[in-house]
C-alpha positions as CSV (number, residue, x, y, z in Angstrom):
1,X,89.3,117.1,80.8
2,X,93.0,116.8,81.9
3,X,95.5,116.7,79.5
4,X,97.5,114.1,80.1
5,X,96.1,110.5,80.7
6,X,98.1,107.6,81.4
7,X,96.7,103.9,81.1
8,X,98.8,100.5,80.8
9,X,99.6,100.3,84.4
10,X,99.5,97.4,86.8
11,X,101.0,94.2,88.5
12,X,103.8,91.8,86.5
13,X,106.3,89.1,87.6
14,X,110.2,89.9,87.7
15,X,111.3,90.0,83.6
16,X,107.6,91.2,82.0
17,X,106.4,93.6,79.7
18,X,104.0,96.6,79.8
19,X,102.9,99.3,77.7
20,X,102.0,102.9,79.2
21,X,100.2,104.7,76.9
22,X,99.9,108.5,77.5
23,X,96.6,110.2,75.6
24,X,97.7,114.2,75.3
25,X,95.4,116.9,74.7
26,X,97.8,119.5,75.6
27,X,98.4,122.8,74.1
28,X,101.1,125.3,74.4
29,X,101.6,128.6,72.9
30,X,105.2,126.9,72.3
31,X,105.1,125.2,69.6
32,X,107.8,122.4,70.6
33,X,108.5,121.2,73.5
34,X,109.5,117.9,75.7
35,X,107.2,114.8,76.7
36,X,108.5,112.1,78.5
37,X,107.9,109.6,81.0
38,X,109.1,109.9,85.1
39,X,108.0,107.6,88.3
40,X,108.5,108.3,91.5
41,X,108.6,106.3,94.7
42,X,107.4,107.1,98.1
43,X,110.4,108.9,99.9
44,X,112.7,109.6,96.8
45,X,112.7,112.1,94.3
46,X,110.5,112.4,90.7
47,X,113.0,110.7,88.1
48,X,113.1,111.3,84.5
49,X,112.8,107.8,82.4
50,X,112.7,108.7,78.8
51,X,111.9,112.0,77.2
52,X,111.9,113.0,73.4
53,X,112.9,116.5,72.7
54,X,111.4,119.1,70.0
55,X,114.0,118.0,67.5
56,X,113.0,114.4,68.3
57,X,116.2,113.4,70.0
58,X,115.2,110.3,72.6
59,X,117.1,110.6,75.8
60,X,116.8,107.8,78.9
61,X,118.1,107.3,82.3
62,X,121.0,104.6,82.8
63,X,118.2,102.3,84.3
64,X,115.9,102.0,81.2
65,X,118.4,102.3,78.7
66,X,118.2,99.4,76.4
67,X,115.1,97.6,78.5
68,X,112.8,100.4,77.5
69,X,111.4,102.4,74.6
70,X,109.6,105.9,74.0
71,X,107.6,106.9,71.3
72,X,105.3,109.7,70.2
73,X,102.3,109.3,67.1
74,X,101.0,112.0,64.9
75,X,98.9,113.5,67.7
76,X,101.8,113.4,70.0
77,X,100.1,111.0,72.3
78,X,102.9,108.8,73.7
79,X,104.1,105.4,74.8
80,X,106.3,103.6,76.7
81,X,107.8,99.8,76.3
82,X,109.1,98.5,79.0
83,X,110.4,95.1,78.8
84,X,112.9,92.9,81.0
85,X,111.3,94.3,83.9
86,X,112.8,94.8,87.6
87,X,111.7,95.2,91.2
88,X,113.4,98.7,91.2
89,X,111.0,99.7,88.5
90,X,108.2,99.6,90.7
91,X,106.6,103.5,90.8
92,X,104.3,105.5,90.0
93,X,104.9,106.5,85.9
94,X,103.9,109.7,85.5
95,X,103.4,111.6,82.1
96,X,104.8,114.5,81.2
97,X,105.0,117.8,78.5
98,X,105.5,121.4,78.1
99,X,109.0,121.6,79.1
100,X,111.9,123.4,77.0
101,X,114.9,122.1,76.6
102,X,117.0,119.9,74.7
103,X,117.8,115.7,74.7
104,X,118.7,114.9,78.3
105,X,117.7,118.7,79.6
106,X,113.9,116.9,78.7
107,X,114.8,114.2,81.5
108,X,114.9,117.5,84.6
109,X,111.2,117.8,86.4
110,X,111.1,121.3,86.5
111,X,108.6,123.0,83.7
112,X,106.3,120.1,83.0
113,X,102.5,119.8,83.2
114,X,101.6,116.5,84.5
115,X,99.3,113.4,84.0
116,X,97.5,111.7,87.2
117,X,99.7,108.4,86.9
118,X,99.9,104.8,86.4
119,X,101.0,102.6,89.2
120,X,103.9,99.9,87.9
121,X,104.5,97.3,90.7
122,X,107.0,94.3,89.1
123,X,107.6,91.5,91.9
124,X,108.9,88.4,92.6
């Protein structure tokens, strides 16, 4: 079974909603660590989208910041809101844990185990 599944992808119009949900079954010898969301597009480089930290602390790039939302339940699975959607959002969303660090250190690529992904394509 792989760890990390993501779900909630898919196609919306210019200014919708979706929900990625992320279903974890990872384990680490660590007992905290980072999750977050990234996407990538063909050609460019893996960015960081939201990530929580082991304290909790919520970090975000400059492009979601106040469109979207991360969260994490009880069993750590977690989530992501994104609303007010854009044409530049259009990636592959990509699940994420296992890394150490701390608030925006969560948002760097380097460390994490990853999901399969969850294509996003928002157009006009």
């Amino acid at each position: 079974q792989a760890q990390l599944v993501e779900s909630g992808g898919g196609s919306v119009q210019v200014g919708g909603s979706l929900r990625l949900s992320c279903a974890s079954s990872y384990r680490s010898r660590v007992r905290e660590y980072c999750m977050g969301w990234f996407r990538q597009v063909s050609g460019k480089e893996r960015e960081g989208v939201a990530a929580i930290d082991p304290d909790g602390e919520i970090a975000y790039s400059e492009s979601a910041k106040g469109r979207f939302t991360i969260s994490k339940d009880n069993s750590k699975n977690i989530y992501l809101q994104m609303n007010t959607l854009k044409a530049e959002d259009t990636a592959m969303y990509y699940c994420a844990a296992g890394r150490i660090g701390w608030g925006a250190e969560c948002l760097r690529s380097s460390g994490y185990t990853w999901g399969q992904g969850t294509q996003v394509t928002v157009s006009s």
